[in-house]
C-alpha positions in Angstrom: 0.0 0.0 0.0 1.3 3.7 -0.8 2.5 5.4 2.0 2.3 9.1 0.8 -0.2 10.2 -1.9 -0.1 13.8 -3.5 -3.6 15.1 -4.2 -3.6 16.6 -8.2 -6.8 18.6 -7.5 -8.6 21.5 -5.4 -11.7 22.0 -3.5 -14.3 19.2 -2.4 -13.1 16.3 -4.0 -9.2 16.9 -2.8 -10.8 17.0 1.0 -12.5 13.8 0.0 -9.2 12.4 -0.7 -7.5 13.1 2.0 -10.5 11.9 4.3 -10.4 8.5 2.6 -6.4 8.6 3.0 -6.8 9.0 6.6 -9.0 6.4 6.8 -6.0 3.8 5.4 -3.4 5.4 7.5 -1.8 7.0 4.4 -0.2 10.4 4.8 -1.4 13.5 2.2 0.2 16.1 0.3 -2.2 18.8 -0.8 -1.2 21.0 -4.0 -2.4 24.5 -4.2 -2.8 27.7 -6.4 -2.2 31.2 -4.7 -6.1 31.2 -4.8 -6.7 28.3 -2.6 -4.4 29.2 0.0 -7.1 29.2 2.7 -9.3 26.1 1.2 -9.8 23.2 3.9 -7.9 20.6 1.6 -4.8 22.7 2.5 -5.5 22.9 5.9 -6.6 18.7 6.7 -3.5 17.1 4.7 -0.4 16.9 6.0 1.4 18.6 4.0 0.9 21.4 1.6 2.6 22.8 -1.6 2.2 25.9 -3.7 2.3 25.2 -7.3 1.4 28.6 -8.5 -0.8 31.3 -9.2 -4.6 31.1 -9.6 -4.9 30.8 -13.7 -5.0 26.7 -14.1 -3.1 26.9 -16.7 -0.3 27.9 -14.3 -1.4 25.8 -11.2 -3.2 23.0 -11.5 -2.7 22.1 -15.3 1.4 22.5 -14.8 2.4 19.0 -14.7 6.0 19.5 -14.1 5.5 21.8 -11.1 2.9 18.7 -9.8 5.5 16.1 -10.4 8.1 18.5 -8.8 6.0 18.3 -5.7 5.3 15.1 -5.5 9.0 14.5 -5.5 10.3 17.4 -2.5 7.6 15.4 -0.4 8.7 12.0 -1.4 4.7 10.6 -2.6 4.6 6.9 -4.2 1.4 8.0 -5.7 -1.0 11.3 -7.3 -4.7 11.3 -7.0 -6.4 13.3 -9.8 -9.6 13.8 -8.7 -12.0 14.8 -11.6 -11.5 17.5 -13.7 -7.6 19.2 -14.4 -5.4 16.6 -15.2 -7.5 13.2 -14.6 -8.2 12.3 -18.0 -4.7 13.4 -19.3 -2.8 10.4 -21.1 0.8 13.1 -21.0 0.2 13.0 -17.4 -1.0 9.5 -16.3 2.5 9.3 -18.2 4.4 11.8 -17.0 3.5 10.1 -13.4 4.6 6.4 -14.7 8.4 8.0 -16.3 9.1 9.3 -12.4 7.9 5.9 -11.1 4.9 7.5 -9.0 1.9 5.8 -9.3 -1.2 7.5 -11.1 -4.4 6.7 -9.6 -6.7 6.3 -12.7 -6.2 5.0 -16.1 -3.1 4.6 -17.8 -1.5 6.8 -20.9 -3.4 4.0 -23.6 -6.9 3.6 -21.8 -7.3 7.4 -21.7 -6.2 7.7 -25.2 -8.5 4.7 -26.3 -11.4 5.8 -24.1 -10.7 9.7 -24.1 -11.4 10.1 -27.7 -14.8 9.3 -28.0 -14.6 8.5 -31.1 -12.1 5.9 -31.0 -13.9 4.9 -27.8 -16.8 4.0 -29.8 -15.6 2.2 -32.4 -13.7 -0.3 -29.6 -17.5 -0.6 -28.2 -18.8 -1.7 -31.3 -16.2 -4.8 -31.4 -17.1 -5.2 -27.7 -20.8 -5.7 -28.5 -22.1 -2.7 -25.9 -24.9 -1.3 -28.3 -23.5 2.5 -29.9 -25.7 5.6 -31.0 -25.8 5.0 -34.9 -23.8 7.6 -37.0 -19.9 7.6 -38.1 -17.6 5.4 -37.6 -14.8 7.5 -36.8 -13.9 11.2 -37.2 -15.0 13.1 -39.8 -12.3 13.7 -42.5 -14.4 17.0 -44.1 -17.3 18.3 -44.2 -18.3 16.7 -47.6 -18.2 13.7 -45.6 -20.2 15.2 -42.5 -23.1 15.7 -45.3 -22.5 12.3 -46.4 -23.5 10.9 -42.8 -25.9 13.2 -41.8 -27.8 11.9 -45.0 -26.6 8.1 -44.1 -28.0 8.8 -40.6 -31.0 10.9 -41.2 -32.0 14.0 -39.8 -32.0 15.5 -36.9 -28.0 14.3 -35.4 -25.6 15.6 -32.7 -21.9 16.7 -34.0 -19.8 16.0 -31.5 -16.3 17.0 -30.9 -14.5 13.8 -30.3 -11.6 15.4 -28.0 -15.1 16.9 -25.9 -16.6 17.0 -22.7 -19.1 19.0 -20.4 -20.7 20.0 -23.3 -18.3 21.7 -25.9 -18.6 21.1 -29.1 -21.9 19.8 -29.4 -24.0 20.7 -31.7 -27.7 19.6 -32.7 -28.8 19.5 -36.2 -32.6 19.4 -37.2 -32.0 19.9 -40.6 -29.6 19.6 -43.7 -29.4 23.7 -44.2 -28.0 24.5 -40.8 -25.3 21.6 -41.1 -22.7 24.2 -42.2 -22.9 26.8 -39.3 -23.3 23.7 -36.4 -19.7 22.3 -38.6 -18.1 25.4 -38.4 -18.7 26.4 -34.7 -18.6 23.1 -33.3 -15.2 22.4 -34.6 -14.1 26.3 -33.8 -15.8 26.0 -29.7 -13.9 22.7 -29.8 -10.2 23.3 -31.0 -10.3 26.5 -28.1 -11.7 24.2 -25.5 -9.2 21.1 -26.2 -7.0 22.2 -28.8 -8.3 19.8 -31.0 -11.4 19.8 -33.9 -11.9 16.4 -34.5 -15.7 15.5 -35.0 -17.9 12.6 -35.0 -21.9 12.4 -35.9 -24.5 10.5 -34.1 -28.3 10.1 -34.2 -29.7 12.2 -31.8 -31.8 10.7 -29.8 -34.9 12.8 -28.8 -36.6 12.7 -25.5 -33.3 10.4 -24.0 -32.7 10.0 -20.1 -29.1 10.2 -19.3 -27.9 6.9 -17.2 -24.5 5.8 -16.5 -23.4 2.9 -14.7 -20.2 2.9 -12.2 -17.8 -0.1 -12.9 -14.6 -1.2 -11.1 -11.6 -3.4 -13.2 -8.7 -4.4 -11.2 -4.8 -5.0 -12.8 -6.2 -9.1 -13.2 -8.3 -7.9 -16.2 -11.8 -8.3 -13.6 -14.8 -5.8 -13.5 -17.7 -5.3 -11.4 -20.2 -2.3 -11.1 -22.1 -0.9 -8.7 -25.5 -0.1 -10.6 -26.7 3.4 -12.4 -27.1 7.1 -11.5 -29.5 9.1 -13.3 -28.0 12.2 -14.4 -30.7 13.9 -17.0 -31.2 17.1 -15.2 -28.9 19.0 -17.5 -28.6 22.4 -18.1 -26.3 22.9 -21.3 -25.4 19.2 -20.9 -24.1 20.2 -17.3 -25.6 18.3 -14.6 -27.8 19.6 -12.2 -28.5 17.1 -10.3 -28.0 13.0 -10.3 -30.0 10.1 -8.4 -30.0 6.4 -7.8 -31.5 3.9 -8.5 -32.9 6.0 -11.8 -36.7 6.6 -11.4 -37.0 5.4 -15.0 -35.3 2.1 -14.8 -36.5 -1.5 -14.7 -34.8 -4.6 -13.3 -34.3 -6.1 -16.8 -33.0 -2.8 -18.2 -30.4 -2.4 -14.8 -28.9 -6.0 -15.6 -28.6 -5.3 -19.4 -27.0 -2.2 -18.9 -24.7 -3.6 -15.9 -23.9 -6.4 -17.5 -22.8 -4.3 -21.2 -20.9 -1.7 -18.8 -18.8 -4.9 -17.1 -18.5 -6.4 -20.5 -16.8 -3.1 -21.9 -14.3 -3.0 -19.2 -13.6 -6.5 -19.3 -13.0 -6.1 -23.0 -10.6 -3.0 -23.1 -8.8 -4.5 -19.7 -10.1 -1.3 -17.5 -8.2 -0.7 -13.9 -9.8 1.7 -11.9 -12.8 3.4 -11.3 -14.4 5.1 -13.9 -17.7 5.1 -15.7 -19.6 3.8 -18.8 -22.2 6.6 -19.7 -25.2 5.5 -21.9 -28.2 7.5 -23.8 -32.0 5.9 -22.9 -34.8 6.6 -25.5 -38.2 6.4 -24.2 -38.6 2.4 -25.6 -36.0 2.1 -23.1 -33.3 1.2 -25.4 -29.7 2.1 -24.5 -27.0 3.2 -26.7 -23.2 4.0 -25.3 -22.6 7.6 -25.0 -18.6 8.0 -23.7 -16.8 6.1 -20.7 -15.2 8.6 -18.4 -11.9 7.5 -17.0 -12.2 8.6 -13.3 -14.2 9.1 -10.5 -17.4 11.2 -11.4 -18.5 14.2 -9.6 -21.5 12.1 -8.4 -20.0 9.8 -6.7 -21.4 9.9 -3.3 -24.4 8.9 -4.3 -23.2 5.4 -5.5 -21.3 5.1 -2.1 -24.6 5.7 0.0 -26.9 3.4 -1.7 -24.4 0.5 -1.7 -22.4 1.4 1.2 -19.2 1.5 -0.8 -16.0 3.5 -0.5 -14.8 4.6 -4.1 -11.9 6.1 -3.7 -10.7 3.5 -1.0 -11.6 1.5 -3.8 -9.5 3.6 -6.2 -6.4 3.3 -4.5 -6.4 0.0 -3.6 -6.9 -1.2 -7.0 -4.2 1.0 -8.1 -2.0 -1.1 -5.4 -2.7 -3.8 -6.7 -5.4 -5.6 -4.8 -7.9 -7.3 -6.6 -11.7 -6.5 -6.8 -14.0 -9.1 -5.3 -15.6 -9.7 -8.8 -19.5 -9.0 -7.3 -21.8 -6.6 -8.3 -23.8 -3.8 -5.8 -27.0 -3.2 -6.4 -29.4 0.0 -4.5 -30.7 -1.1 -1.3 -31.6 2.8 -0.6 -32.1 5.4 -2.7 -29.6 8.6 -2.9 -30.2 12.2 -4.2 -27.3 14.8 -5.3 -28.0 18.6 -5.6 -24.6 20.2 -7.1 -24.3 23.4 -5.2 -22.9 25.9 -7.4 -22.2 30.0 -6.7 -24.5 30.8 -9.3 -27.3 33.2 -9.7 -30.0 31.4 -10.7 -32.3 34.2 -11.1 -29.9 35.3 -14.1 -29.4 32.8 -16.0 -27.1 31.0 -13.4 -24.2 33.6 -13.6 -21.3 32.6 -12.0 -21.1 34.5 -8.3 -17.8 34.5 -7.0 -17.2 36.4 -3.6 -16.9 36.2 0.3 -19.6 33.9 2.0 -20.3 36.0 5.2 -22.3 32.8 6.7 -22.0 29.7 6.8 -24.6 27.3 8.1 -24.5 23.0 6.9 -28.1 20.9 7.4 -27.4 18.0 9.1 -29.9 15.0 11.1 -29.6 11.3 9.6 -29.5 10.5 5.6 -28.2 14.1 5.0 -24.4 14.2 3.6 -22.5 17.4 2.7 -19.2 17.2 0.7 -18.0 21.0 0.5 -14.5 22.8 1.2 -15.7 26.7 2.1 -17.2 27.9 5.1 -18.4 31.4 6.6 -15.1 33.6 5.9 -14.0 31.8 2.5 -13.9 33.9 -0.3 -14.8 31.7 -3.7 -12.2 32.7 -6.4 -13.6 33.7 -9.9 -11.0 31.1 -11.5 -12.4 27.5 -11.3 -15.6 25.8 -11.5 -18.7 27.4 -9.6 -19.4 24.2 -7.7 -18.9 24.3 -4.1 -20.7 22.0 -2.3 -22.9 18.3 -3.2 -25.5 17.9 -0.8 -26.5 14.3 -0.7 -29.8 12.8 1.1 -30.4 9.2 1.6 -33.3 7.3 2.3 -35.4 4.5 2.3 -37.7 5.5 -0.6 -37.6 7.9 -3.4 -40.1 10.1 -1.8 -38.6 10.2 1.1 -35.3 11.3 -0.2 -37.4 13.8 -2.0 -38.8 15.0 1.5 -35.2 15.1 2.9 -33.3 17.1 0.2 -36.2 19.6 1.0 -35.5 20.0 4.3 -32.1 19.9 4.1 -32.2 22.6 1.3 -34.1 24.8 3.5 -31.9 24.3 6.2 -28.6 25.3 4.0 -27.5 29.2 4.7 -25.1 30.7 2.7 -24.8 34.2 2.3 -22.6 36.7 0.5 -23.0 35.2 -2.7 -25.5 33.8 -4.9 -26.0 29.9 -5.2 -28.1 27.4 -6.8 -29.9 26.5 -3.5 -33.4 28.2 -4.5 -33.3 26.4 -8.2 -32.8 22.8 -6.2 -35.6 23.9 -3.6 -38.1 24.4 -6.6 -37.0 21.4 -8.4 -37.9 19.3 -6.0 -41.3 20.4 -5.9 -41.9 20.2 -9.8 -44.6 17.9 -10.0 -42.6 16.0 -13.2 -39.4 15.8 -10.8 -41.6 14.6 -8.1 -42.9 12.2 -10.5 -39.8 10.9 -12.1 -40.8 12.5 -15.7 -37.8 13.7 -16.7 -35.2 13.5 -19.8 -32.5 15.6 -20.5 -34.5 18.1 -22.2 -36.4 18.8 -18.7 -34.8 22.3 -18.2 -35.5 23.8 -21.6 -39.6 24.5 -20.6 -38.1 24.8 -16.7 -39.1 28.2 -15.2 -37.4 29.3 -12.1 -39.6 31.8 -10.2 -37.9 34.5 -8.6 -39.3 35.2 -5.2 -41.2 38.8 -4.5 
């Protein structure tokens, strides 16, 4: 087992981290940028680095000053986290050349699975059922008519370099193919440096459901069942839950069962996640597989009593995974907190929070790093807290998160608490009517 692991990351999920490392007995390094001097990850690991000043680009994207701090403070091991430099084969790579172990995928998974289009091609020879389209990137845009026509009307360009939503673009019809070519591939080269494109049906009215797996170095994979993650705005999720409102036991063990078979059949060690699109027959197509632990994590962990990054790091030692799959025995909401004005258009809200107040009482989980005092820099994501409730039934979960909500102060800044409070009390929410189109006819009603 590792005896020092160096934390790649910032905010809530490096504090998770170092909980988890805690847990094991293994002593943390936290990394920060100039920004993050005062964030609790700092604070709770045992040591702490500077790596430079707020920009990413200069902090938490600079390899070598990451691999330089690993090496002062002597880690056998970096956790990425999610987000930054998780998904990056030059730095899964990077780690390996200075013999420190990377906790994720290696340089070739991220490469076969980061490019999604390349990732869906290696699904079709695995048998896990693929959104009809191309079968590779598009060469030109003579060909992108081509398989628009092949595929039929309306399809999603995708960037195939992508993620959280950049350089997607939907297509209704063959005049407007141009323009979506054009500023698909243009959003996508400044987003990833790369303009690569792929086509695929687009399904209409789909639910968004991934399922967690877990592949050990022995070439074995289990998972641990799916997370409904359709509440989207901008193909950002909103909010995720477990088991899926819209699922059926036939359609859980299909989907498990294609999820393990795809990580069995590319030889996947760690955690990471297979990511489908549902149509309404309830048919399921492979969407991307995201090399890492997700965001919504906790939710999985609750409803199956499962540590995931424990998990994580003990794979990446080496130990093998028992082979079983988990299944929900509860059932687990996540509301992504973010410091956001919701009331304009969810406009980020940096700034001081003035107070500070966490809900509490059984089922109710908070994974945040700021408290009353903590100024939120302008230069990272807007999320800053996941508030998890957990409970016996759907419904009551439901009732939980909207006491829990209500119970959440934080003031100084604008946050997405008041859009979560009326979500939960949308009667198609409530119901478990949702796709990933659910925000588009949303209406957020600002209070008088």
């Amino acid at each position: 087992m590792f005896k020092k692991i160096l934390i790649a990351n910032r905010g809530e999920i490096a504090l998770r981290v170092i909980r988890t490392c805690r847990e094991m007995g293994i002593k943390t390094v936290a990394v920060y940028s100039t920004a993050d001097q005062d964030s609790l990850h700092v604070r709770f690991a045992d040591e702490a680095v500077c790596i430079g000043p707020a920009p990413s680009s200069e902090s938490y994207l600079k390899m070598v000053n990451i691999i330089a701090a690993a090496e002062i403070t002597n880690a056998d091991a970096i956790h990425p986290g999610y987000g930054f430099l998780s998904e990056n084969a030059k730095f899964s790579k990077l780690c390996d050349d200075h013999q420190i172990k990377f906790i994720g995928a290696s340089p070739e998974m991220i490469n076969r699975m980061g490019d999604k289009a390349n990732a869906k091609s290696t699904m079709i020879a695995a048998g896990v059922p693929c959104v009809p389209g191309s079968e590779g990137v598009i060469q030109d845009f003579e060909q992108c008519e081509k398989v628009a026509l092949e595929t039929g009307y309306p399809v999603m360009l995708k960037a195939s370099a992508g993620g959280g939503g950049k350089g997607m673009r939907a297509v209704w019809k063959a005049e407007d193919l141009r323009d979506a070519w054009d500023s698909a591939r243009h959003e996508s080269k400044a987003a990833f440096g790369n303009d690569d494109m792929y086509m695929e049906k687009l399904i209409e009215e789909p639910r968004h459901i991934e399922i967690q797996i877990v592949g050990d170095a022995y070439g074995k994979a289990c998972h641990l069942s799916e997370r409904d993650c359709s509440v989207q705005r901008r193909h950002q999720k909103l909010t995720e839950e477990t088991p899926s409102p819209f699922m059926t036991d036939e359609l859980r063990e299909a989907m498990g069962k294609a999820a393990v078979s795809a990580a069995e059949y590319i030889k996947y060690e760690g955690a990471g996640t297979v990511e489908f699109l549902v149509d309404k027959h309830r048919n399921f197509y492979f969407m991307e597989m995201n090399t890492r632990i997700q965001v919504e994590h906790p939710i999985t962990e609750e409803v199956v009593d499962f540590d995931l990054i424990r998990e994580q790091i003990s794979v990446a030692a080496g130990i093998p995974i028992s082979g079983k799959n988990y299944f929900p025995k509860l059932h687990s909401i996540e509301c992504r907190i973010n410091a956001e004005d919701p009331f304009a258009g969810f406009r980020p809200a940096p700034g001081k929070i003035t107070s500070f107040h966490a809900p509490g009482g059984h089922g109710v989980r908070l994974d945040t790093h700021v408290y009353a005092g903590y100024t939120i820099p302008p230069n990272y994501d807007s999320m800053i807290a996941k508030l998890i409730t957990t409970a016996q039934t759907r419904e009551e979960a439901i009732s939980k998160m909207k006491r829990a909500l209500d119970e959440f102060i934080i003031e100084g800044v604008k946050t997405t608490i008041p859009f979560h409070r009326q979500l939960m009390d949308h009667p198609d929410y409530v119901a478990g009517d949702y796709t990933t189109k659910f925000m588009e006819d949303f209406v957020i009603e600002k209070p008088i």
